[in-house]
Biopython code that builds the backbone (N, CA, C, O; Angstrom):
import numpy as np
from Bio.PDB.StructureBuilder import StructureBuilder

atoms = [
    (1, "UNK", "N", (9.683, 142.770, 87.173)),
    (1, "UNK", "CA", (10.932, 142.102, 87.425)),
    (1, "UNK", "C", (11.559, 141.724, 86.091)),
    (1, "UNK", "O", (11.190, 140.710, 85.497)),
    (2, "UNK", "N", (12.821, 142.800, 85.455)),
    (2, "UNK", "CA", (13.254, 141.754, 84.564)),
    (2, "UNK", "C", (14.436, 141.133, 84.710)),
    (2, "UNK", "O", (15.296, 141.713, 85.373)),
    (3, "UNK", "N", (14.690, 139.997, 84.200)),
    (3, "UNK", "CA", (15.503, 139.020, 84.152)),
    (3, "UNK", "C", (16.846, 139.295, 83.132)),
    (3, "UNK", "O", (16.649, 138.922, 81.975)),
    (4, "UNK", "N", (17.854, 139.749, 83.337)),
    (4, "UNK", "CA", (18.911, 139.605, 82.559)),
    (4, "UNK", "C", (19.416, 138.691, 81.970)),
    (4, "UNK", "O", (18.989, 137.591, 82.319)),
    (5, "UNK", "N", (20.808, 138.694, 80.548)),
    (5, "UNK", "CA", (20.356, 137.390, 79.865)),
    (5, "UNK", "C", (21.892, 136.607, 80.810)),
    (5, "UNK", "O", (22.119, 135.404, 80.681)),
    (6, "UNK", "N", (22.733, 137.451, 81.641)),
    (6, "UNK", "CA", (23.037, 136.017, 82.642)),
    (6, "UNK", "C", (22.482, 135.535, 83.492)),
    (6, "UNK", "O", (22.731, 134.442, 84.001)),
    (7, "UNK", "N", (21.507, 136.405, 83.818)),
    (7, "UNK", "CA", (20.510, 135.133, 84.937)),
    (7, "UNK", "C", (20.057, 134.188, 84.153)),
    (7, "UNK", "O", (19.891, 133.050, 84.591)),
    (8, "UNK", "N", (19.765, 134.548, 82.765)),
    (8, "UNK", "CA", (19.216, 133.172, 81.886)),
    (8, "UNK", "C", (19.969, 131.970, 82.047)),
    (8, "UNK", "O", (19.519, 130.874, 82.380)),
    (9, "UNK", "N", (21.155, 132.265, 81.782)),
    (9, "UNK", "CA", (21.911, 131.596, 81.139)),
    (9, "UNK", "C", (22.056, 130.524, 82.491)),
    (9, "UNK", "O", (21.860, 129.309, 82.528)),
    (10, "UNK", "N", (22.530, 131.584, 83.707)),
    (10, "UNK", "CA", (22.747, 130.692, 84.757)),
    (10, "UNK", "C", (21.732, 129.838, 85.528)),
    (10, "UNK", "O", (21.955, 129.011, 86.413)),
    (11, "UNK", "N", (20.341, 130.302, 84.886)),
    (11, "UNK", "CA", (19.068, 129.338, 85.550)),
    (11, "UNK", "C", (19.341, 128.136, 84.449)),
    (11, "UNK", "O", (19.178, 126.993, 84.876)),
    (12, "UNK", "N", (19.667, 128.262, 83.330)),
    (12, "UNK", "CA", (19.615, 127.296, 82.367)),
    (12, "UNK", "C", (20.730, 126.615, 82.561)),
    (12, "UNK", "O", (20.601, 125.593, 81.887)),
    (13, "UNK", "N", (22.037, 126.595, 83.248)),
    (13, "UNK", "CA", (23.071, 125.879, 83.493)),
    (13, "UNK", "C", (22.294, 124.946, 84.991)),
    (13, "UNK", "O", (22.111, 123.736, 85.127)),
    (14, "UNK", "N", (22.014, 125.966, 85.825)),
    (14, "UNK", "CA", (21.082, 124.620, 86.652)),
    (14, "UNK", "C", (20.200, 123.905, 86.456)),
    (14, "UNK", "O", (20.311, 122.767, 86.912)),
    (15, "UNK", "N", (19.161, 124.207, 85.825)),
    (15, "UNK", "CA", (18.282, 123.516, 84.918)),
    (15, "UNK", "C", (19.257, 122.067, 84.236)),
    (15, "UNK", "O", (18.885, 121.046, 84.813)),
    (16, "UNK", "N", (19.816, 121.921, 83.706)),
    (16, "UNK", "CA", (21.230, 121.113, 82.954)),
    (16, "UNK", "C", (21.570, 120.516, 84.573)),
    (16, "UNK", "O", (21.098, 119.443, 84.951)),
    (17, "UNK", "N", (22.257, 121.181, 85.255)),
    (17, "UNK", "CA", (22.799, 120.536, 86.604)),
    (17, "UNK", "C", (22.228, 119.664, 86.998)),
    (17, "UNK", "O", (22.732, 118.541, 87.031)),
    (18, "UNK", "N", (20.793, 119.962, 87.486)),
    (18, "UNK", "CA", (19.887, 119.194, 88.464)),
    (18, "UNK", "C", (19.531, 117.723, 87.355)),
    (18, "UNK", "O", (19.584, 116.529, 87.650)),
    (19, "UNK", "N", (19.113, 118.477, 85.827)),
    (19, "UNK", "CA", (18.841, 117.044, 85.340)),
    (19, "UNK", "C", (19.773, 116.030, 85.438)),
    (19, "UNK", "O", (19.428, 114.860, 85.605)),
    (20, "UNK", "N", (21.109, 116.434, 85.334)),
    (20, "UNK", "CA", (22.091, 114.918, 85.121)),
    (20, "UNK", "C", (22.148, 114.615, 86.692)),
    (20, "UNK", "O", (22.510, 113.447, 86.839)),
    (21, "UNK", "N", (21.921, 115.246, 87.909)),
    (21, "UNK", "CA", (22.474, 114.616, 88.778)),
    (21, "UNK", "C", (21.421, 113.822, 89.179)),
    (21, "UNK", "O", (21.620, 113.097, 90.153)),
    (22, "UNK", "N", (19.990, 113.794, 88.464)),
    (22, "UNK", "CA", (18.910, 113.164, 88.755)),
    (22, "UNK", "C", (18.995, 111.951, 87.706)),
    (22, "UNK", "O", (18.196, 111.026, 87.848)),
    (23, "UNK", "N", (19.944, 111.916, 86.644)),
    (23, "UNK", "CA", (20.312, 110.768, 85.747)),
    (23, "UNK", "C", (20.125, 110.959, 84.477)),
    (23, "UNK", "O", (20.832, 110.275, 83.736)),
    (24, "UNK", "N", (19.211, 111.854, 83.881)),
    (24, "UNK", "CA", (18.719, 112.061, 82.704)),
    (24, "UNK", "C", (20.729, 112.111, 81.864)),
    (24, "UNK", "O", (21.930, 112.089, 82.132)),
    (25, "UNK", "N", (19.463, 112.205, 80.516)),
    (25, "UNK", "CA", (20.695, 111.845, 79.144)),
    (25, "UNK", "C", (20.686, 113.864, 79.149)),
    (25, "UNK", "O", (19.960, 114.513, 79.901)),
    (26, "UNK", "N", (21.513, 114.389, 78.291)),
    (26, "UNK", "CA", (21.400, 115.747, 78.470)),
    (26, "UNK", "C", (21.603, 115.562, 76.660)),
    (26, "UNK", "O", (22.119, 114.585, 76.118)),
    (27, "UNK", "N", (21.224, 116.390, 76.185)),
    (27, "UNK", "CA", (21.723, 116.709, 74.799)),
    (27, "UNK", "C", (21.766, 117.884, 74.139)),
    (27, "UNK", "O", (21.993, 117.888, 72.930)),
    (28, "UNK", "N", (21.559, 119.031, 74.828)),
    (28, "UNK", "CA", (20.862, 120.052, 74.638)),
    (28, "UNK", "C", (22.089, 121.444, 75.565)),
    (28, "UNK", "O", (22.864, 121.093, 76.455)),
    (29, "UNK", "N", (22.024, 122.276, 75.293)),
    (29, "UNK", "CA", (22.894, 123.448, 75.837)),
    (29, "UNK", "C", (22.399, 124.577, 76.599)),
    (29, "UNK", "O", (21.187, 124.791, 76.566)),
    (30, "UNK", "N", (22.997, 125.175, 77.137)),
    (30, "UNK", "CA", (22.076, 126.113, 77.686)),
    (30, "UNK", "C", (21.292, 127.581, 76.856)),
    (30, "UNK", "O", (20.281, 128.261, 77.032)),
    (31, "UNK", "N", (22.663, 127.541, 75.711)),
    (31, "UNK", "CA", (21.867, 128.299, 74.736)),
    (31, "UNK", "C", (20.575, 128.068, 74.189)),
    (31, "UNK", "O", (19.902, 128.984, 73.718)),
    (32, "UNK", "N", (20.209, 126.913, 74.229)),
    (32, "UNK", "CA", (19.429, 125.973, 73.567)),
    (32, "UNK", "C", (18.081, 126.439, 74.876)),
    (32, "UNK", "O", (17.111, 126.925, 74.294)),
    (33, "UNK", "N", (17.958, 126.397, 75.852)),
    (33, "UNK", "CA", (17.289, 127.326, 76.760)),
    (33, "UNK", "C", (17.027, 128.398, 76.706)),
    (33, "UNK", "O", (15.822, 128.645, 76.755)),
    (34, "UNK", "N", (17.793, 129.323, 76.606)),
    (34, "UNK", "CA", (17.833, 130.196, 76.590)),
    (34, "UNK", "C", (17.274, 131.038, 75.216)),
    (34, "UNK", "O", (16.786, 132.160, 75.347)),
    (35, "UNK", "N", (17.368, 130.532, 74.196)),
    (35, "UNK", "CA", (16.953, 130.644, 72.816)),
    (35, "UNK", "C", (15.838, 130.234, 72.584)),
    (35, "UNK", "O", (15.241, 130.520, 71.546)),
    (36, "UNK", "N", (15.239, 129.311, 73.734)),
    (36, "UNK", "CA", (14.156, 128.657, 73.173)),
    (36, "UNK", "C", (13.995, 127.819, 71.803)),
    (36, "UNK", "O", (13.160, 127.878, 70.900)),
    (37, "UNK", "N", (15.575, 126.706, 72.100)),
    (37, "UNK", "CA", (15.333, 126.372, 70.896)),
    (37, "UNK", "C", (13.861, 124.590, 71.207)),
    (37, "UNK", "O", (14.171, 123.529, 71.749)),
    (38, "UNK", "N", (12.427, 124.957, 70.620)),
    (38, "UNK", "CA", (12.050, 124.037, 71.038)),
    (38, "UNK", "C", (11.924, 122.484, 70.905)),
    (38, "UNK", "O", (11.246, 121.623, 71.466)),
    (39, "UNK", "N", (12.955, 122.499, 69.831)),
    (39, "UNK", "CA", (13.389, 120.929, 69.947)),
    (39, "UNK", "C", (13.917, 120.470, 70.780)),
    (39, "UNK", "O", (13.377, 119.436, 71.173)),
    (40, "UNK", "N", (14.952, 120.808, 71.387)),
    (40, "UNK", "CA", (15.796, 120.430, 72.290)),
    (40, "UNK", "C", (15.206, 120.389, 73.733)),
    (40, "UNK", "O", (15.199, 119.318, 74.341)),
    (41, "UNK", "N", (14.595, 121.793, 74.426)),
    (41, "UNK", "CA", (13.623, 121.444, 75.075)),
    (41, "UNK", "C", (12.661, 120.172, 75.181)),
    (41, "UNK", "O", (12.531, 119.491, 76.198)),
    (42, "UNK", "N", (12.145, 120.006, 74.217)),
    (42, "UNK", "CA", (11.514, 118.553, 73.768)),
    (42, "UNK", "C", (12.234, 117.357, 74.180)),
    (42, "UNK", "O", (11.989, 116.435, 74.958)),
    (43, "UNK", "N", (13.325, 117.703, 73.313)),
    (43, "UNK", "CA", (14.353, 116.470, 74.313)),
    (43, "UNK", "C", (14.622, 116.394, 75.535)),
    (43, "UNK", "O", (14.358, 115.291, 76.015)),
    (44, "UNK", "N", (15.127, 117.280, 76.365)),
    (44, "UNK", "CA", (15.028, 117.654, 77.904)),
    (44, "UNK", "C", (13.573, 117.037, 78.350)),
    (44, "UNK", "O", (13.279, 115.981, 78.909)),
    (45, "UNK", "N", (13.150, 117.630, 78.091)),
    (45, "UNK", "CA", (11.393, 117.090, 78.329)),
    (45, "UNK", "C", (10.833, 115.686, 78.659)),
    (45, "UNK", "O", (10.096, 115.358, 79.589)),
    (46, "UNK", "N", (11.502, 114.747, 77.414)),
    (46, "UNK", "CA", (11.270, 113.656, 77.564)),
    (46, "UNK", "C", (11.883, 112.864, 77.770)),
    (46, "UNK", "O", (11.489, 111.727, 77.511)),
    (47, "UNK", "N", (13.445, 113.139, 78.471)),
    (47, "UNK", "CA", (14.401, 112.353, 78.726)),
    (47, "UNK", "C", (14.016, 112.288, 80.414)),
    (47, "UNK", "O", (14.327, 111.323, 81.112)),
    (48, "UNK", "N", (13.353, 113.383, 80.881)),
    (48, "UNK", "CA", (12.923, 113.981, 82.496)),
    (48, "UNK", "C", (11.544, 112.533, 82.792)),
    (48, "UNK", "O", (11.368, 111.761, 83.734)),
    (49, "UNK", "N", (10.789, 112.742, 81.412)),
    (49, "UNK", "CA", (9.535, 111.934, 81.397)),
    (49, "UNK", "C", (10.059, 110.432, 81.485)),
    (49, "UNK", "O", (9.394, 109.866, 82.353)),
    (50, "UNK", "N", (11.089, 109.482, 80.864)),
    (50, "UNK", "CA", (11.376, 108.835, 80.584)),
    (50, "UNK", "C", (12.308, 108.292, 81.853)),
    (50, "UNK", "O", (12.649, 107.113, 81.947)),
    (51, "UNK", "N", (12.668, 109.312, 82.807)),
    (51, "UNK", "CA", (13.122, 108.659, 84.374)),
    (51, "UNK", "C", (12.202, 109.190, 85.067)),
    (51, "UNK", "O", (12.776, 109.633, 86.062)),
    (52, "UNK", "N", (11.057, 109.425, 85.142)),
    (52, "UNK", "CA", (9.824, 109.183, 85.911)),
    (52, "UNK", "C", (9.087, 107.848, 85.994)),
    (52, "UNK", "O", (8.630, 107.196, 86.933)),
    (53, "UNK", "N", (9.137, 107.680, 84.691)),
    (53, "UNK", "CA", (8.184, 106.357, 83.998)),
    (53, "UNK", "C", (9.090, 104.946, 84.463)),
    (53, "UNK", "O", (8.617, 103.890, 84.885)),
    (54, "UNK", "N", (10.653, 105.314, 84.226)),
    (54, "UNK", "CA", (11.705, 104.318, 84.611)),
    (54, "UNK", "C", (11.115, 103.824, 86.121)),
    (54, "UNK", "O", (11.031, 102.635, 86.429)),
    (55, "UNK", "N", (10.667, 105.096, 87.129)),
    (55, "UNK", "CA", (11.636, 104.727, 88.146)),
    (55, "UNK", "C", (10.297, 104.233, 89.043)),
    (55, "UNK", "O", (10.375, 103.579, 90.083)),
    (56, "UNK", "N", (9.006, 104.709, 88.383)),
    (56, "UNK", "CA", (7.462, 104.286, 88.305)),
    (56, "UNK", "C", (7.530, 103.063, 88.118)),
    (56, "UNK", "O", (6.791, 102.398, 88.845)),
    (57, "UNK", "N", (8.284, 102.404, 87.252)),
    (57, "UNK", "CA", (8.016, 101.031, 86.829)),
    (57, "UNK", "C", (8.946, 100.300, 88.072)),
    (57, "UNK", "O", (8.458, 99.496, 88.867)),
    (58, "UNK", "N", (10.001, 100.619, 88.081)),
    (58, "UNK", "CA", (11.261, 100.382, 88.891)),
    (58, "UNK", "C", (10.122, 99.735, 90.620)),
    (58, "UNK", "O", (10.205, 98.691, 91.268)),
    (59, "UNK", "N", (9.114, 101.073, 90.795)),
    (59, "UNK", "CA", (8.706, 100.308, 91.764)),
    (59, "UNK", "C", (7.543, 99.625, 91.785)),
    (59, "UNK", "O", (7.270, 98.699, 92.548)),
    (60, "UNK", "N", (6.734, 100.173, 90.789)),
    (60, "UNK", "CA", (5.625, 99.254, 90.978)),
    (60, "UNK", "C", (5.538, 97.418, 90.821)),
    (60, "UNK", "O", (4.669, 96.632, 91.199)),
    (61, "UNK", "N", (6.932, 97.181, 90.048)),
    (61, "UNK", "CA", (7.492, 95.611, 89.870)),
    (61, "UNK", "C", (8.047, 95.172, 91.436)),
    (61, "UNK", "O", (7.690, 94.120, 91.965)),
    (62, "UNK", "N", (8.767, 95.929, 91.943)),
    (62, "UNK", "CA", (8.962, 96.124, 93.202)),
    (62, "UNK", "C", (7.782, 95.590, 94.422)),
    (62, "UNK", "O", (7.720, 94.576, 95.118)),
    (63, "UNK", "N", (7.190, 96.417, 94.332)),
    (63, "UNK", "CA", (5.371, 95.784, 95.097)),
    (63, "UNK", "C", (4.727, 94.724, 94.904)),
    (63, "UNK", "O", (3.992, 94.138, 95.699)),
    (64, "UNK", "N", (5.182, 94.256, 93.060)),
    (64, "UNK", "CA", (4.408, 93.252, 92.827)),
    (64, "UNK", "C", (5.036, 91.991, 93.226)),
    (64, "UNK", "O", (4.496, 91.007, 93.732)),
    (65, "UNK", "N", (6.588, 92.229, 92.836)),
    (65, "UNK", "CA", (7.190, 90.504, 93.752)),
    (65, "UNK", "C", (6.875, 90.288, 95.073)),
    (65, "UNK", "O", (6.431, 89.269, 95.602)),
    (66, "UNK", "N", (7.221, 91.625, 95.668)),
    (66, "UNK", "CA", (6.642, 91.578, 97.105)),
    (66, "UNK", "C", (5.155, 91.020, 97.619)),
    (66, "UNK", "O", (4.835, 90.313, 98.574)),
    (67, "UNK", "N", (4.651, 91.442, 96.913)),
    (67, "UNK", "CA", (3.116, 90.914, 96.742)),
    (67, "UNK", "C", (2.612, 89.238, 96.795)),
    (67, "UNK", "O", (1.845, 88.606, 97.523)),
    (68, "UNK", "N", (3.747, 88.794, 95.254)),
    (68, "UNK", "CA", (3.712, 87.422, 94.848)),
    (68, "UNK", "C", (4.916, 86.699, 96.109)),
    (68, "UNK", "O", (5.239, 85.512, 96.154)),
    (69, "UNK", "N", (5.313, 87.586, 96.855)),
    (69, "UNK", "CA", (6.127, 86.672, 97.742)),
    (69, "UNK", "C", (7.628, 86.697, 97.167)),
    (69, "UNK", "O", (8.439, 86.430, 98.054)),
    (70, "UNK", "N", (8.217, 86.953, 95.893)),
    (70, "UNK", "CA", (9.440, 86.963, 95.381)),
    (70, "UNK", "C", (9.886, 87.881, 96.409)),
    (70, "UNK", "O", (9.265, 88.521, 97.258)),
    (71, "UNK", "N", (11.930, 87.728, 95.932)),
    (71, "UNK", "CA", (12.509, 88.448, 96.476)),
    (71, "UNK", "C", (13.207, 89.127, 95.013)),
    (71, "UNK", "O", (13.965, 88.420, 94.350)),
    (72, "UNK", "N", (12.890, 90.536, 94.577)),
    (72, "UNK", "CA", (13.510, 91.024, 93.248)),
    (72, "UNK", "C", (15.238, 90.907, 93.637)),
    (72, "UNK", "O", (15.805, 91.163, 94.700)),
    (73, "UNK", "N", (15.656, 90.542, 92.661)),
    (73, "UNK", "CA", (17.224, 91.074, 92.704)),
    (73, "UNK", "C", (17.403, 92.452, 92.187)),
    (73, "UNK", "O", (18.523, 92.962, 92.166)),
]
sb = StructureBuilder()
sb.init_structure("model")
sb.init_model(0)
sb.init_chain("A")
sb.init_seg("    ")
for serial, (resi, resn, name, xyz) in enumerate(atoms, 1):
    if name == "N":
        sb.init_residue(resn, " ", resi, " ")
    sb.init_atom(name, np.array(xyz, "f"), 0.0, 1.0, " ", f" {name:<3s}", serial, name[0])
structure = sb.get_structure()
């Protein structure tokens, strides 16, 4: 199966899509995918890691007022 370089381009524009509508910071292009440039990747990477960890914390504080009886605002 090979992959042409607009299918690249256009997996790498969704790739970009899905992250911002999930919240992430974007900084990076699709060339930048597509090129493998791996810094930027890196950044993608850990901006993805960094609203996992957010949203991990988001609930486990969540459980714990609940726990202690608070009501979080």
């Amino acid at each position: 199966m090979c992959i042409t370089e607009e299918e690249k381009k256009m997996n790498a524009f969704c790739i970009i899509s899905i992250a911002r509508k999930l919240g992430c910071s974007i900084f990076l292009l699709p060339e930048d995918i597509t090129e493998v440039n791996q810094k930027m990747i890196l950044t993608l990477t850990a901006s993805i890691m960094l609203l996992v960890l957010e949203s991990t914390c988001r609930i486990e504080s969540i459980k714990f007022f609940r726990w202690r009886g608070w009501k979080p605002v």
